[in-house]
C-alpha positions in Angstrom: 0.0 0.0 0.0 2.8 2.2 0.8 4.3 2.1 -2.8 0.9 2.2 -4.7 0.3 5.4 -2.7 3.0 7.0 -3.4 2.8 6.0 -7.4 -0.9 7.0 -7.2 -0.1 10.7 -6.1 2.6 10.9 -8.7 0.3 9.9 -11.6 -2.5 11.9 -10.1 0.5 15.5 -9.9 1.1 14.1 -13.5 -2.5 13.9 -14.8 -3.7 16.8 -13.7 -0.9 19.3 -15.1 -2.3 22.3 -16.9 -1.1 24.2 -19.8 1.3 27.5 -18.4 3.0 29.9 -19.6 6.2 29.1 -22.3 9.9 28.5 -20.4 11.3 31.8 -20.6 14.9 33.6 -18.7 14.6 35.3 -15.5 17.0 37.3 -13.3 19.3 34.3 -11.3 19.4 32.4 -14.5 22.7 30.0 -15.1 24.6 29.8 -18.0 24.7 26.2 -19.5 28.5 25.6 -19.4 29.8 25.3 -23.5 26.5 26.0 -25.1 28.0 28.2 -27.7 24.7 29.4 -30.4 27.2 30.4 -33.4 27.1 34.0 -33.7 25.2 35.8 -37.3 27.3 37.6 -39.0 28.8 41.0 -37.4 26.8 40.5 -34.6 28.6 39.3 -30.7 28.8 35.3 -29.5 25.6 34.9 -28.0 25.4 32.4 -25.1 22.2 30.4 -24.2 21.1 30.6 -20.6 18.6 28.9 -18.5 18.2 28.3 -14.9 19.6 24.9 -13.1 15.8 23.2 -13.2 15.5 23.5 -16.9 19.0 22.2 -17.5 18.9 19.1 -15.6 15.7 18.1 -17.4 17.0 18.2 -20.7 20.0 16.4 -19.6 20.9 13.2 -20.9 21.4 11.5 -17.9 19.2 11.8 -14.8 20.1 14.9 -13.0 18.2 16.4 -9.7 19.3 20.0 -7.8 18.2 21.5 -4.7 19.1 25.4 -5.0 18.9 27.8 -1.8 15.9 28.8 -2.7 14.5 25.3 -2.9 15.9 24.4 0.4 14.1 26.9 2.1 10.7 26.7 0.1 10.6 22.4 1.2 11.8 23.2 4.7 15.0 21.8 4.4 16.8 21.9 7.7 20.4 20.3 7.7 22.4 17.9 4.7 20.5 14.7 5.5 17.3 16.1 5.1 18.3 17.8 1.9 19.4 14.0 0.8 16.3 12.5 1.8 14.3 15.0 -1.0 16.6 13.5 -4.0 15.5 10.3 -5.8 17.6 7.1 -6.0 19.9 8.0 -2.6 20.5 5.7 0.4 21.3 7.8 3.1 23.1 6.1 6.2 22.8 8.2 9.5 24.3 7.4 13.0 21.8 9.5 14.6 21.9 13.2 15.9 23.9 16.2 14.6 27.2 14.8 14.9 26.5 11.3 13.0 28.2 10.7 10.3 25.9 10.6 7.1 27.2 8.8 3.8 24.7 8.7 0.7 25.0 5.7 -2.0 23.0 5.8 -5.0 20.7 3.4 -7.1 22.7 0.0 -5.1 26.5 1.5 -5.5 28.1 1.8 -1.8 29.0 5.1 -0.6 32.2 4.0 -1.9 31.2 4.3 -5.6 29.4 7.9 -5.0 31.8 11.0 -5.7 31.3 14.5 -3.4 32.5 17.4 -5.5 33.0 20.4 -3.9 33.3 23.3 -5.6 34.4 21.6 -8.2 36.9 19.6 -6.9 36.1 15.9 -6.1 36.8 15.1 -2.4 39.2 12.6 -1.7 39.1 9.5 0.9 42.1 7.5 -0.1 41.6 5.4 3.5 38.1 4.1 3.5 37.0 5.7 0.5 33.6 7.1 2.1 32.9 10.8 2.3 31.8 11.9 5.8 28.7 14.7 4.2 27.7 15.3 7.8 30.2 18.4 7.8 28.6 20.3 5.4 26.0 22.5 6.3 23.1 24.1 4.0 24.2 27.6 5.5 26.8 28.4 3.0 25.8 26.5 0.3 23.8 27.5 -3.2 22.9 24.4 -4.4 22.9 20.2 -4.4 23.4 18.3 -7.5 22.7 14.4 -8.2 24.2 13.3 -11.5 24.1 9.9 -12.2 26.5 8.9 -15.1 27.6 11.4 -17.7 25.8 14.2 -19.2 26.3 16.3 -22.0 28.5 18.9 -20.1 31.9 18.0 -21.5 34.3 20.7 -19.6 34.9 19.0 -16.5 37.4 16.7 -14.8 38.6 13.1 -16.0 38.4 12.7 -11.8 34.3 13.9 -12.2 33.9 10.9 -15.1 35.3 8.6 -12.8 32.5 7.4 -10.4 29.0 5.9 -11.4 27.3 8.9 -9.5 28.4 11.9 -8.5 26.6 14.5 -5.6 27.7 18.6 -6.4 27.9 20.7 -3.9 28.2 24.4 -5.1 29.0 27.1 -2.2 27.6 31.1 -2.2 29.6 33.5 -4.8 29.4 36.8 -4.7 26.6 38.4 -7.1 27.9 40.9 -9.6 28.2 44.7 -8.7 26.9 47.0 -10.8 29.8 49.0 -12.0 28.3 52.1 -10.3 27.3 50.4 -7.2 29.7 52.0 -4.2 28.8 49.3 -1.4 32.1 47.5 -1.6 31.3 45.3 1.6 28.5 42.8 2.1 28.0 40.6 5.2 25.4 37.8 6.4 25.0 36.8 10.2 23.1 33.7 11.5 22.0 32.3 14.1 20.8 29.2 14.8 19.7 27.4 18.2 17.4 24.2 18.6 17.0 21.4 20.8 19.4 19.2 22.7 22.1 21.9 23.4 22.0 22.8 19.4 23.8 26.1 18.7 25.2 27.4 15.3 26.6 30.5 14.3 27.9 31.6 10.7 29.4 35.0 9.6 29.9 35.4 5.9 31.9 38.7 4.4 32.6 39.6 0.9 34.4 42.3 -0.1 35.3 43.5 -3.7 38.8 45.5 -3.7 38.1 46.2 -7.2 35.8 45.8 -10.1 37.2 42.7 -11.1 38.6 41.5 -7.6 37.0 40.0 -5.1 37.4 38.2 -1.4 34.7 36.8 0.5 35.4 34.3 4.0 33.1 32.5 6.2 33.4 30.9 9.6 30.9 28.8 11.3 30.6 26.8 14.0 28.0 23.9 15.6 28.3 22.9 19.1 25.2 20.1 20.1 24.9 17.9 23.3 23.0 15.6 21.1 21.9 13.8 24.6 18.2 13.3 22.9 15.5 10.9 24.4 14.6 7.4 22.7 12.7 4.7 23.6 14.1 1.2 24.1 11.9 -1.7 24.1 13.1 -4.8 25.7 10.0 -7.6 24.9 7.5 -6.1 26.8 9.2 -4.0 28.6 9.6 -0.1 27.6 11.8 2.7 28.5 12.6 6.3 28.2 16.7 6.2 27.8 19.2 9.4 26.7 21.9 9.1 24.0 25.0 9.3 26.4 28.4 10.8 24.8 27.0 12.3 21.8 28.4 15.7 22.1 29.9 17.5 19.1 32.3 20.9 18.5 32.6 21.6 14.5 34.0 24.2 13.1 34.6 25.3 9.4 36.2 28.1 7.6 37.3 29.3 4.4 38.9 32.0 2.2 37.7 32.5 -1.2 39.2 35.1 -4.0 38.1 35.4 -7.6 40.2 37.7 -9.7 38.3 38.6 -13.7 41.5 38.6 -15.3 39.7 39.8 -18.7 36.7 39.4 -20.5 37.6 36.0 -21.1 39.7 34.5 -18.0 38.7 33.9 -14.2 41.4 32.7 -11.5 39.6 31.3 -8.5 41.2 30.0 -5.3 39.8 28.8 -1.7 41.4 28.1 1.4 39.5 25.6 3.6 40.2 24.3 7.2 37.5 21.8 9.8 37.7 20.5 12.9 35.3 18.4 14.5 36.2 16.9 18.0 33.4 14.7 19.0 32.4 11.8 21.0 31.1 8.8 19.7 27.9 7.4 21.0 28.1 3.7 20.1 25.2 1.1 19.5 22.5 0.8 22.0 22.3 -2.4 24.2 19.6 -3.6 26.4 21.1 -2.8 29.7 24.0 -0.3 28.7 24.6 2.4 26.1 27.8 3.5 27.9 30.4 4.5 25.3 33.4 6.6 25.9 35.2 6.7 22.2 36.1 9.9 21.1 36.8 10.7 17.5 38.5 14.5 16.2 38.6 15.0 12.8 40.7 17.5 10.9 41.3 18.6 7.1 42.6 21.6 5.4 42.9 22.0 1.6 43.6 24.3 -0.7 42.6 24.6 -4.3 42.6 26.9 -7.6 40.7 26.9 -10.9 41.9 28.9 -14.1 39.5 29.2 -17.0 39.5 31.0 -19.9 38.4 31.4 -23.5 39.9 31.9 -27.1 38.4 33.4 -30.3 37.5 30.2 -32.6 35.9 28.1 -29.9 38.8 26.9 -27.8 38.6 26.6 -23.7 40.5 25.3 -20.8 40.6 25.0 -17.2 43.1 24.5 -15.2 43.0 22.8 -11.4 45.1 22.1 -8.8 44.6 21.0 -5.3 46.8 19.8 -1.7 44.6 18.7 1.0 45.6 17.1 4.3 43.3 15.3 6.9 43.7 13.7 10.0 41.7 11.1 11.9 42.6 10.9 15.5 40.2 8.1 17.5 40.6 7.7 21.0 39.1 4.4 22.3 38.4 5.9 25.7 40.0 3.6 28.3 43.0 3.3 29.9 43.4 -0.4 29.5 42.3 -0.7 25.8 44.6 2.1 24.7 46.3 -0.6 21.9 42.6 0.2 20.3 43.7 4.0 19.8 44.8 5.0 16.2 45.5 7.9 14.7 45.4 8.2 10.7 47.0 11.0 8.1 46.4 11.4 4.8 47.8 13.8 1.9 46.8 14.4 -1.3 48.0 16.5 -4.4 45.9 16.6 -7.5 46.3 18.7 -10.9 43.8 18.4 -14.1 44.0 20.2 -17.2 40.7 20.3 -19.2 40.1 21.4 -23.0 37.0 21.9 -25.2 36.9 23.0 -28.5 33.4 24.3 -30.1 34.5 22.4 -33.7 30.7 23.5 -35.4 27.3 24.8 -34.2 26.7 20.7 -33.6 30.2 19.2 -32.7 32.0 20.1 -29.5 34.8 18.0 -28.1 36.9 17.7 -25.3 40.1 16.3 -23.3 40.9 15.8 -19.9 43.9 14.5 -18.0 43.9 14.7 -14.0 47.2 13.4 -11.9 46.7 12.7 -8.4 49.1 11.4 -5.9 47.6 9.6 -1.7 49.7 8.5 1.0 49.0 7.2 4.4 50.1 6.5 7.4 49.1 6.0 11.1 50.1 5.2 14.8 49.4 1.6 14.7 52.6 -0.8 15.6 51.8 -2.3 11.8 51.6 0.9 10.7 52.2 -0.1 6.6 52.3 3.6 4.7 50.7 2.9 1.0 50.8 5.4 -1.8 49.0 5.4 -5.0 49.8 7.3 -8.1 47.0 7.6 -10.3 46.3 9.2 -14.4 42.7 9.4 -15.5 42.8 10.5 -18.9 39.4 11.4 -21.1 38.2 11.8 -24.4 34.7 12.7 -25.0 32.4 14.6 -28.2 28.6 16.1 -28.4 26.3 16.1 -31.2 24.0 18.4 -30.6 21.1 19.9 -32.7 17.2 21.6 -31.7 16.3 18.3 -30.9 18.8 15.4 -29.7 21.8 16.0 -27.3 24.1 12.7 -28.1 27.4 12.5 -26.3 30.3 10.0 -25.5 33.0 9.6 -23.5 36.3 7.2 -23.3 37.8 7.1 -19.7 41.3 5.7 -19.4 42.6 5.2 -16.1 45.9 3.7 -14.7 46.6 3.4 -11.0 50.4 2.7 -9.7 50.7 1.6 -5.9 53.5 1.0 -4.0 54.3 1.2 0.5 57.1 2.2 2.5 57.5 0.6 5.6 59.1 2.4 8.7 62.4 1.7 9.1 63.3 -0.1 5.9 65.7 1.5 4.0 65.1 0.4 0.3 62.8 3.1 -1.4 59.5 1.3 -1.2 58.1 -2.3 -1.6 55.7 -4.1 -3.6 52.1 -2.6 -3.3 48.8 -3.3 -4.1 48.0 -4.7 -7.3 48.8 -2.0 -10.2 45.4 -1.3 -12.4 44.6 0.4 -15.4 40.9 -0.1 -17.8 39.5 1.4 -20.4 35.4 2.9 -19.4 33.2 3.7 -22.1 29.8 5.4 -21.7 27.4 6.8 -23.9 23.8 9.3 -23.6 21.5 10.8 -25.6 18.8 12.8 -25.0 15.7 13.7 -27.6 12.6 15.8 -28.0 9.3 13.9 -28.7 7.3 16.6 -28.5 7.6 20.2 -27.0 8.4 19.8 -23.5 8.9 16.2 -23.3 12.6 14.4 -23.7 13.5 11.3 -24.1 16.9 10.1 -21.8 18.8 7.1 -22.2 22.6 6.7 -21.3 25.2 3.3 -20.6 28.2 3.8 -18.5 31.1 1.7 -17.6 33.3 2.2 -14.7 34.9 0.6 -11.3 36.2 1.8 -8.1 39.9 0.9 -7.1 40.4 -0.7 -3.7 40.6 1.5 -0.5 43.7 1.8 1.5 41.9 0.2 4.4 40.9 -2.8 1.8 44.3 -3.2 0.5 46.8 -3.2 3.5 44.4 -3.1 7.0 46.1 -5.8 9.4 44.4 -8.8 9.5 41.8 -7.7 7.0 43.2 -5.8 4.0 44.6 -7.7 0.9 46.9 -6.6 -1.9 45.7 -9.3 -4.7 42.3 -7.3 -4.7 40.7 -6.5 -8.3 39.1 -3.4 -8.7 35.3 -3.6 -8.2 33.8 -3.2 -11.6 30.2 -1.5 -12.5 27.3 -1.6 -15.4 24.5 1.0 -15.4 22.3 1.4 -18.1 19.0 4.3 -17.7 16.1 4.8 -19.8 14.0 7.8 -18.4 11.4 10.7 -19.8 11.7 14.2 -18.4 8.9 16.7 -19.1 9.0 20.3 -18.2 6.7 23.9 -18.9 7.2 27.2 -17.0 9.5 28.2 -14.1 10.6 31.5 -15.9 10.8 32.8 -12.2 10.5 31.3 -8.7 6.9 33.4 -8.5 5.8 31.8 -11.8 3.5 28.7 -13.2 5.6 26.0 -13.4 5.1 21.9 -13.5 7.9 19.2 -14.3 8.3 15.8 -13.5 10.8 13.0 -14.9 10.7 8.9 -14.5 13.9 7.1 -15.0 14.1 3.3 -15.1 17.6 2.0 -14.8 19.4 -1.6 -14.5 23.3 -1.6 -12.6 25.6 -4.6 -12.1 28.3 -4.8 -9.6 30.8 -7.6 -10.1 33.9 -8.5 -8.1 32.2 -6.9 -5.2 34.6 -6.5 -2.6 33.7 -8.6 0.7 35.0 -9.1 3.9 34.9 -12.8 4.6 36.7 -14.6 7.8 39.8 -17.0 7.8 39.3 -17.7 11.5 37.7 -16.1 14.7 40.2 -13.3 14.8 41.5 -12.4 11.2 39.6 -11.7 8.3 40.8 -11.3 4.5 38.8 -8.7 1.8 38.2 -10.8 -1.2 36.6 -10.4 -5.0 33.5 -12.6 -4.5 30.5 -10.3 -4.5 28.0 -9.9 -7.6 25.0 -7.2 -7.0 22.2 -6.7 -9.3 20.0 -3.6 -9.0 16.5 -2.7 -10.3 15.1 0.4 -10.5 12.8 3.3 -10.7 13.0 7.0 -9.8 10.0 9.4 -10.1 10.1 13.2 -9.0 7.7 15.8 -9.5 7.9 19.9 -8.7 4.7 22.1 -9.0 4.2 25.6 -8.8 1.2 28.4 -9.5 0.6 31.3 -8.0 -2.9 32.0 -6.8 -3.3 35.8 -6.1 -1.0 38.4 -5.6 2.1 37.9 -3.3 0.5 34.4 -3.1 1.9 31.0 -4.5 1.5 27.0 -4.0 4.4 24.8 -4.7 5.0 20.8 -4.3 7.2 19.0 -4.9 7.9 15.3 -4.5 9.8 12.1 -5.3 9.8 8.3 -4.8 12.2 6.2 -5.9 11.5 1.7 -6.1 15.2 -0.2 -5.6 15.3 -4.0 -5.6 19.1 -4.5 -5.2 19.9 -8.3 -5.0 22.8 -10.2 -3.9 23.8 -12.2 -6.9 27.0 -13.9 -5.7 26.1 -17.6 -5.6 23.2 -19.0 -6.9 23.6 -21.8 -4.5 23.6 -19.9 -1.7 20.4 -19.7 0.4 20.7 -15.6 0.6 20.8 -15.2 -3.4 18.4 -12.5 -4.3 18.3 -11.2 -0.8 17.7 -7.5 -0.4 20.9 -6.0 0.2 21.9 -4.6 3.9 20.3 -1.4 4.7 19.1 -1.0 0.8 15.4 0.1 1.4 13.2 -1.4 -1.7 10.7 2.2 -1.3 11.8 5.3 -0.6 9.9 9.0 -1.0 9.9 12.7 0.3 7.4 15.0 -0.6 6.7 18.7 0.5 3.6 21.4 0.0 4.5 25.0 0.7 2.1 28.3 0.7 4.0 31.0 0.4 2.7 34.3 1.2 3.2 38.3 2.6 2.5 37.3 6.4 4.6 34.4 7.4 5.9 31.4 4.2 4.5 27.6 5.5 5.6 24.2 4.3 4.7 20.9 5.5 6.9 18.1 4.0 7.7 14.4 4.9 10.0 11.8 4.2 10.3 8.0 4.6 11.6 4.4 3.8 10.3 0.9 4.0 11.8 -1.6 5.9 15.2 -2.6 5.2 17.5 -5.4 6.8 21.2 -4.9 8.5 22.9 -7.8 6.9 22.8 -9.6 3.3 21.5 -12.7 5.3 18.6 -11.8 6.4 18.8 -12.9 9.9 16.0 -13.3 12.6 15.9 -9.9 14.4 17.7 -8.3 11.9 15.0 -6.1 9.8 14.6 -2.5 10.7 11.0 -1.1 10.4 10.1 1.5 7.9 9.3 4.7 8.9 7.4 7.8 8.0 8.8 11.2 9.6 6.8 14.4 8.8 7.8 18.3 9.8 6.9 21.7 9.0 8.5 25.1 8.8 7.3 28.3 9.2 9.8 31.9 7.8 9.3 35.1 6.9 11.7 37.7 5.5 11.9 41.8 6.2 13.2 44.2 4.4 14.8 46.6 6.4 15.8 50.2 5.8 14.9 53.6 3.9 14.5 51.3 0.4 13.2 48.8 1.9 10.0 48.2 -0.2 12.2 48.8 -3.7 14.2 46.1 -4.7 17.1 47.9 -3.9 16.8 47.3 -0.4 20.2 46.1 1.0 19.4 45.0 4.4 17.3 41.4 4.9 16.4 40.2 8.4 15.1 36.3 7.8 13.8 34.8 10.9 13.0 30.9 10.8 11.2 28.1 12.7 11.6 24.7 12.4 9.5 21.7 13.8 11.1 18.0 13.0 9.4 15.1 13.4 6.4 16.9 15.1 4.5 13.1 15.8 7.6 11.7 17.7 8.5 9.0 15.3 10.6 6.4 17.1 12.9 4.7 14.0 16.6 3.9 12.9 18.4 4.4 9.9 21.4 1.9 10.9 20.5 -0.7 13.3 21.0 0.3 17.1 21.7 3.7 16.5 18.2 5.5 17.4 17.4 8.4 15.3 16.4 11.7 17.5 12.0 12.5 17.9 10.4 15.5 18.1 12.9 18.6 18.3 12.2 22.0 17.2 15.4 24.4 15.2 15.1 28.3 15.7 17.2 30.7 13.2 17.8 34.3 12.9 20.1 35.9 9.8 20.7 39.4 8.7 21.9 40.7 5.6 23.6 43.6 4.8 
């Protein structure tokens, strides 16, 4: 009932879309990155534009974007929940504002899912899973799901590289006007909520020059995270508090953009965290105690360099150091042996062309270098490197009508260790890997409004550090984990020339992914276990989204928005077995979010809700194993002021925003991963002011 539900309300959004108003460009419209309309004669280059909604449905693979504006219209409060309103993700959370979140899509692990930020794909050379609980929503201007390749050819051989990747884009400055004499912009927030939750964020920009600009922001979260949960032991209940949850994060960063000329832009960002937190542990029946302790550090900095030439010709240049540090404290005296510590480094340079060959042809080639090391505190303490070259080749055909691109990915992966206190050079690594990828999309027009999608892609994911050389559980002879996806989708689309506009698109994507030489731990004996290439996954699927929005008198407008997404993800190893075609661990087979908003002059509402069906915490399917499925709803209430002597033109500088959030306003007791409770009702207050 759950699923038909679900389907039902997304035929029935479908079904009764009306005829609006033609898609046309709005202030805060994007450019489509090289989407060159050949200039008439005597007349400038002339570069189509349209805003991020209307470009990822005319992609050719599936693409889905949350923008600021759309996190605050659904009530969007921190990362997960922003997660939770994209089809095809499989978020795990360990529960609170400190637990660490990591998103796999359509049956890939978190493993397989890239995290680009700002550009730059984050890297976890250790365990190979991004930790996405650090970022917060407050300084970020928009969410990206791409699964496979579309037609934007300028980016990274490292971006081509993973079956799915998740964009995060951070604030920029808006353009001055050239007569505009306010050379200093700030924003402050505040946020406070429930079980000891407090956030402030100060963001500055200042432009030195018409074509120079700085901008930094700091922010910091502090939480006791000691929230209530109820355990139930057979028939016994009680009221218990997460013990040692606490968290201190803090984040800032340094940002420059220099217009070099009309045709080249230098960016550059400096970026430090910290997050010293405890770590709450599994919940037992007659103890929770825990007394790990986990700090987490990483700085990074990075640059970009693009720029344009007469005749169709760009490139971008990157380059990128980043450090991070891991430093786990087990918590008791007698068990310090468990205590590790873990450093990584990382440099990384790409180099990126694309030349505009004809008003249909574009093609493009990317090379990206990048060099991990590691090492730690542990008496085996085994320091691998890896040198790796991804190299890419890729071409569009594109006319009115069909978008067809596709893309050769070439990658070769060197690895070698060093062991402390041996004097040769270094000593035989991991396995040594290089494969040629293939992929391949199209998208077409059927009719006005309505596109076609189809794409194939080809990839795998090298082994992790941790999977190569962890004592008593890594294992150099691994082969890389390779992966199949093939999508068939339609994507239909009218309006949405301004947020305040008529506007109704939805998209359904059927897709079919194969995971072979899955990497699996499997034990040699009580006490030592070896990774091996054993596993074979098979997953089918379907994603459905829908947004809707009309206004219904002046100042007044109704939006929803929704998706759902159907997985059956099947363990495929051995037909043998007794677990073949089991539902894979924690891989939920339903999964939906949906959100209504009215936004008005008095005070903006939205009521949204989110949810899974039951799901199972290992591949065997064990007695007293399956998690429930859960439905969580909230709402949110916020209202902006302009303040000032313009403050009723739209030249009003200063905004105060003030914000309330209710979560999980029934109390819903559930998990996400077993034993970790997720926190009930709690409530998020937030203040900012621009100036």
């Amino acid at each position: 009932m759950y699923r038909i539900g679900i389907v039902s309300l997304f035929v029935c959004s479908c079904l009764s879309a009306h005829a609006g108003h033609e898609p046309a460009l709005s202030d805060g419209i994007m450019a489509v990155q090289d989407t060159v309309v050949t200039p008439v004669e005597a007349l400038p280059e002339v570069t189509v534009t349209e805003n991020r909604h209307q470009q990822a449905q005319r992609s050719t693979a599936p693409q889905f974007v949350l923008d600021q504006h759309d996190m605050l219209r659904m009530g969007v409060t921190d990362i997960a929940d922003a997660l939770h309103r994209l089809p095809g993700i499989t978020l795990r959370d360990y529960g609170g504002a400190g637990g660490m979140k990591t998103v796999s899509v359509r049956g890939f692990g978190a493993k397989h899912t890239g995290v680009s930020y700002d550009g730059v794909v984050l890297g976890e050379g250790q365990s190979g899973e991004i930790d996405l609980a650090r970022y917060t929503l407050d300084n970020m201007a928009a969410m990206q799901l791409s699964v496979g390749d579309n037609e934007q050819l300028l980016v990274t051989a490292r971006q081509a590289s993973t079956p799915a990747l998740l964009t995060i884009d951070t604030s920029t400055p808006a353009a001055h006007a050239a007569d505009d004499g306010l050379k200093t912009r700030m924003t402050a927030l505040l946020r406070v909520g429930s079980f000891g939750y407090v956030s402030p964020m100060l963001r500055v920009e200042q432009r030195l020059s018409p074509r120079f600009s700085l901008w930094a922001v700091g922010e910091y979260v502090y939480a006791e995270n000691d929230y209530p949960f109820r355990l139930r032991n057979v028939s016994v209940t009680t009221t218990e508090r997460r013990t040692n949850s606490r968290m201190n994060q803090g984040h800032g960063e340094v940002n420059m953009r220099w217009l070099m000329n009309d045709r080249s832009t230098l960016t550059g960002k400096l970026y430090y965290y910290d997050n010293d937190r405890q770590l709450p542990g599994i919940v037992h029946y007659y103890t929770s105690a825990s007394h790990e302790k986990l700090r987490d550090r990483n700085a990074f900095a990075q640059m970009h360099y693009h720029t344009r030439w007469p005749g169709g010709l760009s490139l971008r240049l990157t380059a990128k150091m980043n450090w991070a540090a891991s430093l786990y404290d087990y918590g008791v005296a007698a068990s310090q042996v468990q205590d590790a510590d873990y450093w990584q480094r990382e440099y990384y340079l790409s180099a990126a062309a694309l030349y505009h060959a004809s008003d249909q042809w574009t093609f493009n080639y990317a090379a990206d270098y990048t060099f991990n090391n590691l090492n730690s505190t542990l008496p085996t303490d085994t320091r691998p490197r890896r040198h790796a070259v991804l190299q890419t080749a890729a071409a569009r055909y594109q006319t009115r009508r069909l978008t067809l691109t596709a893309r050769l990915l070439f990658s070769v992966y060197h690895n070698d260790e060093k062991t402390p206190g041996n004097s040769a050079e270094s000593e035989t690594g991991a396995k040594d890997m290089n494969r040629l990828s293939p992929s391949v999309a199209l998208s077409y027009e059927l009719v006005k409004g309505l596109r076609l999608r189809a794409h194939f892609k080809d990839i795998f994911r090298v082994p992790t550090f941790n999977e190569n050389y962890y004592f008593h559980y890594g294992s150099k002879t691994l082969n890389p984990e390779k992966t199949t996806q093939w999508n068939v989708g339609l994507t239909y689309t009218e309006g949405f020339a301004t947020t305040m506009s008529p506007g109704f698109s939805c998209s359904a994507d059927a897709y079919y992914n194969q995971v072979r030489d899955m990497i699996v731990a499997v034990p040699y004996n009580m006490f030592v276990w070896r990774c091996v290439n054993v596993g074979k996954v098979r997953a089918l699927g379907l994603d459905l989204a829908a947004r809707w929005q009309q206004p219904v008198a002046e100042g007044h407008l109704l939006a929803a928005a929704g998706n759902y997404s159907m997985q059956h993800v099947q363990n495929r190893t051995n037909p043998e077995s007794p677990y073949y075609n089991n539902q894979i661990a924690y891989m939920p087979v339903s999964s939906a979010g949906v959100s209504v908003t009215w936004e008005n002059p008095w005070v903006n509402i939205s009521v949204h809700g989110e949810g899974v069906s039951s799901r199972w915490t290992n591949n065997e399917h064990l007695d007293g194993t399956r998690i429930a499925g859960y439905w969580e709803m909230g709402a949110t209430a916020w209202k902006s002021i302009l303040l000032g002597r313009k403050a009723r033109s739209a030249e009003a500088r200063h905004k105060l925003t003030l914000r309330f959030d209710l979560k999980n306003m029934f109390n819903k007791q559930y998990e996400i991963v077993g034993s970790y409770p997720m926190p009930g009702r709690s409530w998020q207050f937030s203040v900012s002011y621009q100036l």
